[in-house]
LOLUM-292443 format. One record per residue: residue in one letter; z, y, x of N, C-alpha, C, O in turn. Coordinates in pm, whole numbers, plus 32768, in hexadecimal, padded with zeros to 4 digits. Layout:
LOLUM-292443
AZYXZYXZYXZYX/...
This chain:
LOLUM-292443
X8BEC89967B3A8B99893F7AE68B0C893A7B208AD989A87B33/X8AC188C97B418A3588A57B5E89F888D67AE78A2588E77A76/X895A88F07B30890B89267ACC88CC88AA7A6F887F88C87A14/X88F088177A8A88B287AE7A2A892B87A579D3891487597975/X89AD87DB79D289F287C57963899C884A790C8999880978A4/X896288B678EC892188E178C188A088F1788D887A8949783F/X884C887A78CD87BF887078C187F087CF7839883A876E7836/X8777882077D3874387C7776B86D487CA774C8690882F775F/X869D8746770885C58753773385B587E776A9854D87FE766C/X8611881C769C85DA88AC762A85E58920767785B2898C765A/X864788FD7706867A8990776E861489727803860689C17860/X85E1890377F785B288D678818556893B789385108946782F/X8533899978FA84DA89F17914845089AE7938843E8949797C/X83C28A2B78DA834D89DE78E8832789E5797783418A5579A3/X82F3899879D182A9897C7A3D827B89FA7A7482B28A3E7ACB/X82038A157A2C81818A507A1A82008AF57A0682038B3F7A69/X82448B1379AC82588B8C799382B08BC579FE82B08C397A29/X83098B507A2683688B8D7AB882FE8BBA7B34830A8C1F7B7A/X82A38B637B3B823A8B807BB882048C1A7B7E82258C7D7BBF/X81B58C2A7B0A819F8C977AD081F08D1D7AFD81BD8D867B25/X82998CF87AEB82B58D8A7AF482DC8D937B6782F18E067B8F/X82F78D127BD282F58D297C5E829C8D867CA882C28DE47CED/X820B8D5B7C8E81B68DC17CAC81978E387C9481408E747CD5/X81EF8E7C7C1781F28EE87BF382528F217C3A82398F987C4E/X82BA8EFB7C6A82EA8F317CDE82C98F567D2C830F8FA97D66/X825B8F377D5882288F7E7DD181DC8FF67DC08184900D7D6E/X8213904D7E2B81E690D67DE4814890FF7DDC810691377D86/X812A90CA7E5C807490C47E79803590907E4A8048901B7E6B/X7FE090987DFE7F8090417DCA7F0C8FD97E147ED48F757DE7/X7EFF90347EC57EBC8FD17F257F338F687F2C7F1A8EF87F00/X7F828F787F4C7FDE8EFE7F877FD28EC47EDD7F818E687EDF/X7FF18ED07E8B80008E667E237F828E217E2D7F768DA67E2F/X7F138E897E337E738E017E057E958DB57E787E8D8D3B7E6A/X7EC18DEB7F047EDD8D747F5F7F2D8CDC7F907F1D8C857FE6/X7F8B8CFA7F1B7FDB8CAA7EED7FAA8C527E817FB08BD87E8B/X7F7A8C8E7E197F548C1E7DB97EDA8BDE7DE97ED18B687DC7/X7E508C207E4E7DFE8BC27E8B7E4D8B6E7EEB7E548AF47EE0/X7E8B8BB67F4D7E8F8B407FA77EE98AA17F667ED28A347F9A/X7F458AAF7EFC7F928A4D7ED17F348A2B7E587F7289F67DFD/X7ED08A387E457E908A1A7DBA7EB88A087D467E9389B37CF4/X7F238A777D377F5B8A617CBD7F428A877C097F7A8A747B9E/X7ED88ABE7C387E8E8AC57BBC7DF58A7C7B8D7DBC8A607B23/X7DD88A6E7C267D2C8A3C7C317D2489D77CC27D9389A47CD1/X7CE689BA7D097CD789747D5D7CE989BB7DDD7CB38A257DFD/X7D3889797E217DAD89877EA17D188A057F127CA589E17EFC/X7D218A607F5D7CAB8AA97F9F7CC08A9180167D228A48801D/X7C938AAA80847CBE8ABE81337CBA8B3B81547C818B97811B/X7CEF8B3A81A47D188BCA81DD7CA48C19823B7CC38C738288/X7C088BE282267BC48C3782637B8B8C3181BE7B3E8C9081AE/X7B9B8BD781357B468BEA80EC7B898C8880847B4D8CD9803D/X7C268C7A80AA7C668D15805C7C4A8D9180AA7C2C8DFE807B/X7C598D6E81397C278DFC81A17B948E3281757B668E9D814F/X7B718DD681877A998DFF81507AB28E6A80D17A908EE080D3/X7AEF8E2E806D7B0C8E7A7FCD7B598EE07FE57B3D8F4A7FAE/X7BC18ED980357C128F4080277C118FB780C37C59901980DA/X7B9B8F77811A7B798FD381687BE28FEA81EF7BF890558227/X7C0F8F8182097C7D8F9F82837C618F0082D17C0B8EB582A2/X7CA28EE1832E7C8B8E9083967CBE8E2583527CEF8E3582E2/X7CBA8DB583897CF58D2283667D888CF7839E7DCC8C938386/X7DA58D7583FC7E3E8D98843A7E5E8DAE84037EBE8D7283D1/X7E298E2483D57E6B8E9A83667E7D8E2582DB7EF38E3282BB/X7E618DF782B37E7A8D9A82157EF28D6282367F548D6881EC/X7EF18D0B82E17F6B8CB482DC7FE08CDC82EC80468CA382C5/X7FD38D82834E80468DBB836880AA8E1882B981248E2582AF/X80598E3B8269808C8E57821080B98E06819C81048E2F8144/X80808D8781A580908CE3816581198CD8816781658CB3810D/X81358D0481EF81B98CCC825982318D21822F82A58D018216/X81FA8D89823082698E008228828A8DEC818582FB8DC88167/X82398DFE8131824D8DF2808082A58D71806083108D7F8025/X827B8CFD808682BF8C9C806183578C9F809C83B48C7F8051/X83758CCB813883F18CE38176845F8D13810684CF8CF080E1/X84068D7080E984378E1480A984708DCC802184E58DD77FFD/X83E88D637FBF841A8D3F7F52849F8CDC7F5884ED8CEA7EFA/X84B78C967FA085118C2F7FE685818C617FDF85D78C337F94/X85958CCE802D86028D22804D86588D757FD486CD8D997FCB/X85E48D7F7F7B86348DB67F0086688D307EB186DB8D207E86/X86028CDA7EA786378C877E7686CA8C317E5486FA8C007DEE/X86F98C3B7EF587798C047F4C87DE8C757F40883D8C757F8F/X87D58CCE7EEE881B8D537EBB88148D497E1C884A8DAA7DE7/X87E78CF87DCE87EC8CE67D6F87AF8D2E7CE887C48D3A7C6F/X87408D627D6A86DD8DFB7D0F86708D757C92863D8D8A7C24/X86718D2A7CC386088CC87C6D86688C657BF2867C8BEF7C12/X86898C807BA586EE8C407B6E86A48B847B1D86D08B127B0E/X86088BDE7AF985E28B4D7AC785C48AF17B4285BC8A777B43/X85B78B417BA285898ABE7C2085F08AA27C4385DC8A2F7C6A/X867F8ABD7C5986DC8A5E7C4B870389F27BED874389897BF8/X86BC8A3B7B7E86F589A97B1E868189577B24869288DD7B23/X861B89827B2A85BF88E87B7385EF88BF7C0B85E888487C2B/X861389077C50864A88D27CDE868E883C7CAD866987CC7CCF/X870588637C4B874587EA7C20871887747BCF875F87117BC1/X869E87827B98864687287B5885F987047BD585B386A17BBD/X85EC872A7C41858F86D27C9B85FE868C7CEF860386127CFB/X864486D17D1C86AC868D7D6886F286007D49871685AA7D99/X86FC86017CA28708859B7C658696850D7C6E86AA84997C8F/X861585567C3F85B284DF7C3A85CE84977CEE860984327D14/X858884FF7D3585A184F17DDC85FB849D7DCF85BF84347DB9/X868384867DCD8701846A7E2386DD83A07DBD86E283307DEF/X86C083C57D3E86A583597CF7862782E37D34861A826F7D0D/X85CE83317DA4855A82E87DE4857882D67E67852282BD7EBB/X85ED82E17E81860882D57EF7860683357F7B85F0831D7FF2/X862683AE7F31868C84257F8585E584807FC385E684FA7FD4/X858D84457FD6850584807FD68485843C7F89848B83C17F80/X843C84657F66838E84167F2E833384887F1B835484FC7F02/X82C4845A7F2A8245848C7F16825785137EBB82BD852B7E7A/X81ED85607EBF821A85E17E5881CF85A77DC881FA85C17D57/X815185517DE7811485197D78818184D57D0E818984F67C98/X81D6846C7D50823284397D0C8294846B7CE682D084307C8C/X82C284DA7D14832B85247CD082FB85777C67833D85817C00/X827885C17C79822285E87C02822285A27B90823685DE7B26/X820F85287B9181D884AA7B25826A84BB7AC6827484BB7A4C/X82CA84C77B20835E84927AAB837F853A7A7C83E685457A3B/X833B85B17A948379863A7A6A830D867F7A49831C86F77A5E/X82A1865F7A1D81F886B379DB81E186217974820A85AE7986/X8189865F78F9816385F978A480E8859E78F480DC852478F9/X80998603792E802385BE794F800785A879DC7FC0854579E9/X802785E37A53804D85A07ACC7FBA86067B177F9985F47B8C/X7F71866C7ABA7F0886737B1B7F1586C27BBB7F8486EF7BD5/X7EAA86D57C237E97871F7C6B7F0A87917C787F5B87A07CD4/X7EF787E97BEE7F22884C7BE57FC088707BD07FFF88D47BF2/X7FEF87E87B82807987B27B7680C987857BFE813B87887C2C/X8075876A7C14809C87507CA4809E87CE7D2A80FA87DC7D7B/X804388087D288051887E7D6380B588C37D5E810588D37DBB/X80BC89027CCE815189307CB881B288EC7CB2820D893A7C94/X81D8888E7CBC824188517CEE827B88747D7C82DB88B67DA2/X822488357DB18209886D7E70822F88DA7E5182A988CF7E48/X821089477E39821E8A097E5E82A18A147E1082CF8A867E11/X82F189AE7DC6835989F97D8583C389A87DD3843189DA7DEE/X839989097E00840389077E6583DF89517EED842A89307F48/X839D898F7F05839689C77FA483F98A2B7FA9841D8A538018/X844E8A797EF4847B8ABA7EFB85068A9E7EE7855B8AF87EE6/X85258A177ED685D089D77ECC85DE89EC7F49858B89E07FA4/X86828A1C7F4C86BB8A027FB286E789757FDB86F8895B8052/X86FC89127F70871088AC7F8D86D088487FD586F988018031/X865C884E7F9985DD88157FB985A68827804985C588908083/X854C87C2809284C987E880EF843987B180BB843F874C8075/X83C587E380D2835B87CE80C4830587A3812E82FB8803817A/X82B687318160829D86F181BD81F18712817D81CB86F4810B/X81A2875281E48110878881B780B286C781C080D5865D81F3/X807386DE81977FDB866C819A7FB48645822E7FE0869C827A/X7F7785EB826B7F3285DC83037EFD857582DA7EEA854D8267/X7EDD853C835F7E9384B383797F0C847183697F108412831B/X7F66849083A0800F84228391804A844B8313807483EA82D2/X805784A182E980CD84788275807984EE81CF8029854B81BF/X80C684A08187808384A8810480D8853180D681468532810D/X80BC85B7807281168629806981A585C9803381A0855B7FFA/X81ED85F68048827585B7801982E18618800182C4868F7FFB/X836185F07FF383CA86867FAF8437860F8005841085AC8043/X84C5863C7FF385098608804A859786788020859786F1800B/X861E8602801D869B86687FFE86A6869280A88686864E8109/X86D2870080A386DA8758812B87378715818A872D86F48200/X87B687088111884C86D9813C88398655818C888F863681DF/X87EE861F817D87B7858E819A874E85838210875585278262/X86F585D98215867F85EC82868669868182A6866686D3824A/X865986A0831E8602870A836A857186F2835C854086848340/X8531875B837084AA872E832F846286DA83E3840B868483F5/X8499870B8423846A868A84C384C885FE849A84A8858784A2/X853886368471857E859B847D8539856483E6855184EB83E3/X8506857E839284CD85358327845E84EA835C844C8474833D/X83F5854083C7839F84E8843883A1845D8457836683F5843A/X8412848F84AD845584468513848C83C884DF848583658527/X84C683BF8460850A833C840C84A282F183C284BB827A83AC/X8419832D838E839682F0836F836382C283F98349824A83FC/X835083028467832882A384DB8374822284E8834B81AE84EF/X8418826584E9844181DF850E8414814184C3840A80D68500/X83FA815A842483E780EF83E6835C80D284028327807183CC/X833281048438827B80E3844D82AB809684BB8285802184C1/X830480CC85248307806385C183317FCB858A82F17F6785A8/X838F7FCA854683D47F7B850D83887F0284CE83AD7E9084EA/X83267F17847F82B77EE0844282497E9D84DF822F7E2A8504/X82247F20851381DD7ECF858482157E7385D781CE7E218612/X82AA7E7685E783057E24861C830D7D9585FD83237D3C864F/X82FA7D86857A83397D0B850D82AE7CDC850982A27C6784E8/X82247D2F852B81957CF28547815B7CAB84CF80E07CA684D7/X81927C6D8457815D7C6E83E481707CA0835981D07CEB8369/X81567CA582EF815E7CAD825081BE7C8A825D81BE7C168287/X827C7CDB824282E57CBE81E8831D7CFC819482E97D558151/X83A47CCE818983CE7D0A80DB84197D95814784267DAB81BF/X84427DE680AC84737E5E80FA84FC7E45811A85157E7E8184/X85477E1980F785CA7DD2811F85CF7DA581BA863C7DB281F2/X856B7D768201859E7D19828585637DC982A685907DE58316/X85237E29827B84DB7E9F82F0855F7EE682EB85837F228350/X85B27EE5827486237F4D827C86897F2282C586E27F7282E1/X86947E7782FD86ED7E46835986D47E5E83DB871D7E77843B/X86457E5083CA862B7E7B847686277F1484BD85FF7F37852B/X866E7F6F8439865C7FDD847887127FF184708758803984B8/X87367FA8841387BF7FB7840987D2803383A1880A809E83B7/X8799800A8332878F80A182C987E68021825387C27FAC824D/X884A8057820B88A6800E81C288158026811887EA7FD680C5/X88048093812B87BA80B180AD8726808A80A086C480C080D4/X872B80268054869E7FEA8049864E804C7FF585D5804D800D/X867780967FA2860E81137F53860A818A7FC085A581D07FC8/X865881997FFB8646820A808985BD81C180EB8563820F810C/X85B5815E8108854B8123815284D4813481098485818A8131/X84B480E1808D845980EB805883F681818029837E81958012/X849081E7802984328245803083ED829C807D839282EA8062/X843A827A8103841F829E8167836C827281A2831182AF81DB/X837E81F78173830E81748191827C81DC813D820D81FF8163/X82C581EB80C982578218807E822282BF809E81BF82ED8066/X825182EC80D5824A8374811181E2837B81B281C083DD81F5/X81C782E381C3814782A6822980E3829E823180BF823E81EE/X808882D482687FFA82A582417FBA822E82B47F4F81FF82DA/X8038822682CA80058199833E805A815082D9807F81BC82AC/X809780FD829180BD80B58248808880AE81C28064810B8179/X8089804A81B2806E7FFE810C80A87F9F80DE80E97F578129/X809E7F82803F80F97F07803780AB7EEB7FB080767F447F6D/X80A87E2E7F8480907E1E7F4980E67D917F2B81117D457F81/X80F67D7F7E8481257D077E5981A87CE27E9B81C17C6E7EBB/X82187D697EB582727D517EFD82807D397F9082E07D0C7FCF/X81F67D687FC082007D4D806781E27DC480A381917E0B8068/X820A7DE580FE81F97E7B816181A17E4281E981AB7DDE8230/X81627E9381E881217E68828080C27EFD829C80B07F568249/X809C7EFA830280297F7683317FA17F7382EE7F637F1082C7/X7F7C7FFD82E97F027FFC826E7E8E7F6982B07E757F10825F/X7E5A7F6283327E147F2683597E277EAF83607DEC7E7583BB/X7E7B7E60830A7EB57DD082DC7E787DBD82737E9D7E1D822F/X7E307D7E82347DD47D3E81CB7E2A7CF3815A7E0C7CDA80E5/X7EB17CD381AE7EF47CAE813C7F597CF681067FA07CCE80A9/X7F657D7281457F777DD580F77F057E5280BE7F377EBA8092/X7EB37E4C80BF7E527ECC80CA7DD97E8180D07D9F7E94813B/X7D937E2080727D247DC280557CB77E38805B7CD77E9D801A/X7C4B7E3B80967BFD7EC280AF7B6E7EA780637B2D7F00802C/X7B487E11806B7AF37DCA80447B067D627FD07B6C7D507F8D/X7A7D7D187FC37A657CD77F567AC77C117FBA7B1A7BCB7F81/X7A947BFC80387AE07BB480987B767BA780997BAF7B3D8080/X7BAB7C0A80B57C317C0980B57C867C2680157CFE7C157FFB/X7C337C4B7FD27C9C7C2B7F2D7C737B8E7F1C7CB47B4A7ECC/X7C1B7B607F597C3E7AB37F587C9E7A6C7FA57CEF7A187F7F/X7C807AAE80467CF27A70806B7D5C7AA2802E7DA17A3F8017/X7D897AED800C7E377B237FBB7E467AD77F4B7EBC7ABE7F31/X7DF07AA87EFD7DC87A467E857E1B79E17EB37E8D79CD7E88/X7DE2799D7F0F7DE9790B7F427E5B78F97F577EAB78B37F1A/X7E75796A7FF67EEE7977800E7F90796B7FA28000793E7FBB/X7F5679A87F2D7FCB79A47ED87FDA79277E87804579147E4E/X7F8178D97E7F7F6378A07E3E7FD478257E6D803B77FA7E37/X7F9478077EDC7FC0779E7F447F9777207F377FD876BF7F5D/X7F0477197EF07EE176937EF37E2E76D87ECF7E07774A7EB5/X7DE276507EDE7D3F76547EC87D2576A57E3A7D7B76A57DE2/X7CC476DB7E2D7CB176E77DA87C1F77047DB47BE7772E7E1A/X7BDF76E57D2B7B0E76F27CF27B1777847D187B7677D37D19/X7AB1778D7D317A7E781F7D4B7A4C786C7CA77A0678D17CA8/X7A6C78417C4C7A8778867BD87B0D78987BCD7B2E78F57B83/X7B6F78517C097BF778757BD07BFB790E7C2D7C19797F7C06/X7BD078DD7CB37BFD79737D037BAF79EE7CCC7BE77A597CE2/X7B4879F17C927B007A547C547B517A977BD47B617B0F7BBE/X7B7F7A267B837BE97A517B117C6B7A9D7B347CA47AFC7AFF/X7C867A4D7BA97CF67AAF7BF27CDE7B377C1C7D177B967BE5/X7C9D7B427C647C987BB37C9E7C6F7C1E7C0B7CAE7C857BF6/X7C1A7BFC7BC67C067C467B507C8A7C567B087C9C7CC47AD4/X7CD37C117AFE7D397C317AAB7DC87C727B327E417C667B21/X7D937CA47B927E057CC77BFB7E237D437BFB7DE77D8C7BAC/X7E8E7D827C5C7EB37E2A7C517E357E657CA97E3D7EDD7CC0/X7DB07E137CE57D877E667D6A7D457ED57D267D1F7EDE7CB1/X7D3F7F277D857CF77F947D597C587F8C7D1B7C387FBA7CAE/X7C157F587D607B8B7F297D147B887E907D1A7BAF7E5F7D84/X7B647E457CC37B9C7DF07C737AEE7DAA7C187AEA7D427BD7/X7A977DED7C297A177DEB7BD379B77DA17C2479597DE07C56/X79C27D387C3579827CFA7C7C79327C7C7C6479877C247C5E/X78D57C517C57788C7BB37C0978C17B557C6C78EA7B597CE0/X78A77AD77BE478EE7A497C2B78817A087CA478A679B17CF2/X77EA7A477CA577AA7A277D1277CB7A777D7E77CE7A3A7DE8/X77DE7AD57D8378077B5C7DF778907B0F7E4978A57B167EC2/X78CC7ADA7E0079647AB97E35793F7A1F7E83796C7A067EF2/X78DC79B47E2E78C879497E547857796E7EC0783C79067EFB/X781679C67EEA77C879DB7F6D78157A037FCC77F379D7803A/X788A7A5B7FCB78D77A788024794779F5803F798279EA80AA/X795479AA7FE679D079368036792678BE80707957787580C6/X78E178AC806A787D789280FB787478BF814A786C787181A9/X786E7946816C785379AD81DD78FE79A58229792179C4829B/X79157996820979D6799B82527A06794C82757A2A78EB8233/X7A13795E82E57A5578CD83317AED78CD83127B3378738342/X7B0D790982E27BA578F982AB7BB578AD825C7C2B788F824D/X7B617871820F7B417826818B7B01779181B07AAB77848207/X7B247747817C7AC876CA818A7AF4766481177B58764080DA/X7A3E7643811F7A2A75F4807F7A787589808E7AA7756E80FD/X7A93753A801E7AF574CB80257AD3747C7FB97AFA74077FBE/X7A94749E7F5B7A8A74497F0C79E474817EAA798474947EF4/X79D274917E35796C74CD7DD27973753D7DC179BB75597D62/X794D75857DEC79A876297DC67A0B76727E1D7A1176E97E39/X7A7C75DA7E547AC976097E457AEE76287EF87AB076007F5B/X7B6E76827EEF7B6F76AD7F8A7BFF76DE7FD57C5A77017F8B/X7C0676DF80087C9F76BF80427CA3773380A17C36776A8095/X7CE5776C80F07D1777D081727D04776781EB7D54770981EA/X7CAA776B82507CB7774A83007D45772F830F7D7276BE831B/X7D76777983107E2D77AF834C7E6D773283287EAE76F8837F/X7E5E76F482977EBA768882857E5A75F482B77E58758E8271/X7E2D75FC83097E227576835B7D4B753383477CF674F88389/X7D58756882D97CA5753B82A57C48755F831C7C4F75B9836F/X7BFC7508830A7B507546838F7AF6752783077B0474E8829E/X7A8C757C834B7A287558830879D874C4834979F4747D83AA/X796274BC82DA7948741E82CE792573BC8287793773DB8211/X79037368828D789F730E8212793172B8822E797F72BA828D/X792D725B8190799771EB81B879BA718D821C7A1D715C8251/X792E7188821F792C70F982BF79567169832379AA7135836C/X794571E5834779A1722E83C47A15721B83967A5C720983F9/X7A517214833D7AF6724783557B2D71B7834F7B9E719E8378/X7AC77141830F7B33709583297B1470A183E67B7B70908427/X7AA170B884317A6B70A584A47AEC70EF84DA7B3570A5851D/X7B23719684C67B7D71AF85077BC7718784FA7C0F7191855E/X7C0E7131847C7CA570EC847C7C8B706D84CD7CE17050851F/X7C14701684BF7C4C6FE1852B7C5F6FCE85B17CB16F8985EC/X7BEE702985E47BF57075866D7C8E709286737CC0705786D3/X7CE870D9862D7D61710186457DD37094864F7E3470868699/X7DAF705F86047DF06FAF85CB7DF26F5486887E556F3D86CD/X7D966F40869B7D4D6F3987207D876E5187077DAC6E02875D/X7D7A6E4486AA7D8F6DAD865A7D306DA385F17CEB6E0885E0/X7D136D1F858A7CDC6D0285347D2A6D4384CB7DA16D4784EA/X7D156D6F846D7D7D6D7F83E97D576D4783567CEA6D42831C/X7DA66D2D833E7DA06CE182877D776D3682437DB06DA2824D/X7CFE6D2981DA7CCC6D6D817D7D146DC681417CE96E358123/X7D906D9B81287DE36DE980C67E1C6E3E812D7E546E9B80F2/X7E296E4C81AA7E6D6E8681D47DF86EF9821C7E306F668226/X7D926EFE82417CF76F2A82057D0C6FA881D77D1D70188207/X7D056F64814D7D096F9980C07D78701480DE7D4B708480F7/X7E016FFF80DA7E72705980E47E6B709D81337EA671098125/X7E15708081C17DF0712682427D8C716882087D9971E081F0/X7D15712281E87CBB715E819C7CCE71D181507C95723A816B/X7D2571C380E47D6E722080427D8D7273809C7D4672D68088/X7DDF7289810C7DFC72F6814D7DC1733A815B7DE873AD814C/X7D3C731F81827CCE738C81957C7B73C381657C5674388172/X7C4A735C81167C0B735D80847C15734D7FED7C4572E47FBF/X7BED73A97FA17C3A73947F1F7BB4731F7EB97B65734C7E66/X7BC1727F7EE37B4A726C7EC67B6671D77E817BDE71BF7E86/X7B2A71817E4F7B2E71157DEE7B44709F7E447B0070997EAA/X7BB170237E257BAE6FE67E8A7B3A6F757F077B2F6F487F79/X7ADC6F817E317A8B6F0A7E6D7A076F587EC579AF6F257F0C/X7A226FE47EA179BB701F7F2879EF70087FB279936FE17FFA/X7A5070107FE87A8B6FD9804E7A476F3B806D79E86F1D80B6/X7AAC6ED9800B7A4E6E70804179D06E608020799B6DFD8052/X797F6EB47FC878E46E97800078B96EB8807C78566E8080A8/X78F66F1080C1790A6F37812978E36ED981AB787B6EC981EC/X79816E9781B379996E4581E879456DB38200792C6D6A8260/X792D6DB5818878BF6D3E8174781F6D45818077D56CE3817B/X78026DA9818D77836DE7816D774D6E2681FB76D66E338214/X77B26E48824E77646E7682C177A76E0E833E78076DC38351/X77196E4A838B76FF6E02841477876E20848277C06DC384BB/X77A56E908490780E6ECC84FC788E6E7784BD78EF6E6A8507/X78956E36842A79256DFB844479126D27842E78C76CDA83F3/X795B6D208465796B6C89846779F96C35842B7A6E6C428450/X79C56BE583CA7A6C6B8183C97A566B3F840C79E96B10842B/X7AE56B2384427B106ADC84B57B686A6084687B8369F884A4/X7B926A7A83D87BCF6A1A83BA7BF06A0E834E7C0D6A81832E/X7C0A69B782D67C2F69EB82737C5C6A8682457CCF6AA78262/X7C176AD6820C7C2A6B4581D87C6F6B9C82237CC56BEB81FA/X7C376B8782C27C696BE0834F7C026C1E838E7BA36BD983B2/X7C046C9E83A37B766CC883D17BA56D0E84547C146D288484/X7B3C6D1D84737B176D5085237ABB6DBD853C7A8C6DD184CC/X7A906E00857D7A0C6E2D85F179CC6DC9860179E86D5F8638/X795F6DF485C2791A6D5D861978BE6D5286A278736CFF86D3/X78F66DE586C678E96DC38786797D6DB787B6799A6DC3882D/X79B66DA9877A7A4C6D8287AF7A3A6CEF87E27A466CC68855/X7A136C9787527A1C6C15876579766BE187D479506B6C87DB/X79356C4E881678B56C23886879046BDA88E878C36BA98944/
């Protein structure tokens, strides 16, 4: 019989009290304060020259007995000396296998502590370091602390399968869904990818798109790029109050921003160009910047013929989101254009 046919939320063992009598196991009292500083499981996480200083021995000396205690606790564990950390073994193994066979230790915290803090999290970490089932993948510049079913990853091959989806991503070169990243690695399990993805600190994802942190349209860093992601989603012009409302009402992380702050930055950005009163469109989909008489002057430069007002009018809208009869005041009103013929206009150094 599994230990979750036995666990009920009245038998589920407390967090906090299994870590508790774990450490009372240990017979030394240096190695325990060394254990609960270095994993911060009661107070805030220490370093190993800040416990040596206190406890008077080298910064070797902290890691080499770190090493040996936790081995030691492990080992009993996988002998079945810890009976409540097996039956949480099976409450994490569960959440885990439910997020996709590995995730973050934060997120596995969130679904098995009421409140998710620091400290909830810590002990989490130190009680799976002691499943046998389990691996524990430490913090870096590359990867975020994470937990991982054993049966499933080596703690290099857990590496090694988060690199791969990072190559994979740089491969595919823009923002996609996680579905085409799990084809290109040939992973059948789209929650196995994603959590893998999320176990990255070179990856991000937003609004359903994965891409590398240094993609803006995944990972908006600025007040600039939560406009372009605005726009982008949008897929058409919009007033520079609507994009201000947006972004205020969006998931980004800071979000507090005035409707002048946002309307000074879509001037400053050439990614952006005005189009109409307010209003402003993305470069990318075809717009230049420009007064009206530039963009009839470039259609008919492009035209490289006279064209009919109305037909004017309809290249014009493309570029500009603007009223018709500003167009033909346009047309009528300045020197650079000429009719050539009933309601046919020209360059009027074309016709020199």
């Amino acid at each position: 019989m599994s230990f979750m046919a036995e666990i009920t939320p009245k038998t589920l063992p407390n967090i906090s009290s299994v870590v508790t009598d774990v450490l009372e196991s240990i017979e030394r009292e240096r190695e325990r304060e060394i254990i609960s500083r270095r994993f911060g499981l009661f107070d805030r996480k220490e370093t190993l020259e800040q416990i040596g200083e206190l406890l008077g021995i080298t910064r070797e000396r902290v890691r080499q007995l770190e090493k040996a205690v936790v081995t030691k606790l492990r080992a009993s564990a996988s002998k079945g000396e810890f009976a409540e950390v097996l039956k949480l073994q099976e409450v994490f193994v569960q959440e885990i296998h439910s997020i996709g066979m590995a995730a973050r230790i934060s997120d596995v915290s969130a679904r098995v502590t009421k409140d998710n803090t620091k400290i909830d999290q810590a002990q989490v970490s130190f009680l799976s370091m002691l499943c046998p089932k389990l691996i524990v993948l430490d913090e870096n510049d590359f990867y975020y602390h994470a937990v991982a079913i054993a049966s499933e990853h080596e703690s290099r091959n857990l590496k090694d399968q988060v690199n791969t989806v990072v190559d994979a991503i740089k491969a595919i070169g823009a923002p996609t869904g996680i579905e085409k990243i799990a084809e290109a690695i040939s992973d059948k399990s789209i929650a196995h990818v994603r959590a893998l993805a999320s176990i990255s600190k070179q990856i991000a994802h937003l609004n359903g798109r994965w891409g590398l942190t240094k993609w803006p349209m995944v990972n908006p860093k600025n007040i600039r790029d939560k406009i372009y992601v605005i726009l982008f989603e949008n897929g058409k012009q919009m007033h520079f109050n609507e994009i201000a409302e947006s972004i205020k009402g969006s998931s980004f992380k800071r979000k507090d921003v005035t409707t002048q702050a946002i309307h000074n930055e879509l001037i400053k950005d050439d990614r952006f160009v005005l189009i109409g009163r307010g209003i402003y469109a993305l470069k990318e989909w075809g717009y230049k910047k420009g007064t009206v008489a530039d963009v009839i002057t470039e259609v008919l430069k492009k035209a490289n013929e006279p064209l009919h007002r109305d037909e004017i009018v309809k290249r014009v809208l493309k570029n500009r989101y603007v009223k018709e009869t500003t167009i033909l005041l346009n047309l009528q009103g300045k020197q650079q254009f000429k009719r050539v013929s009933k309601a046919t206009y020209a360059l009027a150094e074309a016709t020199e």
